[in-house]
C-alpha positions, 0 to 999 in steps of 0.5 A: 073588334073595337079599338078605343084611342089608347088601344090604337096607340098601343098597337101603333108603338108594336107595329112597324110599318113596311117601307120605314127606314131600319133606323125609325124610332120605336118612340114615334107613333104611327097611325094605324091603318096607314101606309108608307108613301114615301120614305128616306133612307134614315129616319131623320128624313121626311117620311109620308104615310096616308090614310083614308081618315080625315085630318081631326082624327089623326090631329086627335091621335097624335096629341094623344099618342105622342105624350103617350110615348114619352114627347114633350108637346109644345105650343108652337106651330109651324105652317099651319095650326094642324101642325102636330110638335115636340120634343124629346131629349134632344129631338125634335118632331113635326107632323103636318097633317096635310087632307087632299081630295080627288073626285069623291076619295079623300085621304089625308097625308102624314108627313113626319119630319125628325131632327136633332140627335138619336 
């Protein structure tokens, strides 16, 4: 079975993923396919997922799915140009997409970072 972009997004907003904290917002997309590195207790801390894809494909994502979602995109980055921002409400969202390699396996790291209030 194929899945286009919009069928991934939709499926991401419907499929939690194991390890998140209780409190994730539904609003936040997940790329599907990927797996929860490390999480906080409370989704207004850092939570890392990885994924075998490379750093494009998720950069194409979630400047598709997080409007999609409801986020305000914004036109300022923070470390690096693949820095993924918006804005909701009152909350914030920063996904850095971070690729590392270790011999001939590469997976890239999605770090989500949320602030302001729920």
């Amino acid at each position: 079975m194929v899945f286009g972009l919009r069928s991934l997004v939709l499926l991401s907003a419907i499929l939690p993923l194991a390890g998140l904290p209780t409190d994730f917002p539904r609003d936040v997309p997940l790329y599907p396919g990927a797996t929860v590195r490390s999480a906080g207790a409370s989704a207004m801390e850092l939570v890392v997922l990885e994924t075998p894809d490379p750093r494009g494909k998720l950069l194409t994502f979630y400047t598709a799915a997080l409007p999609q979602n409801g986020w305000k995109l914004e036109n300022s980055y923070g470390v690096s140009p693949e820095d993924v921002q918006g804005s909701k409400g009152r909350r914030l969202i920063g996904i850095t997409l971070v690729e590392q390699h270790a011999g001939t396996k590469s997976t890239t790291l999605i770090q989500i970072r949320l602030t302001g209030e729920m």
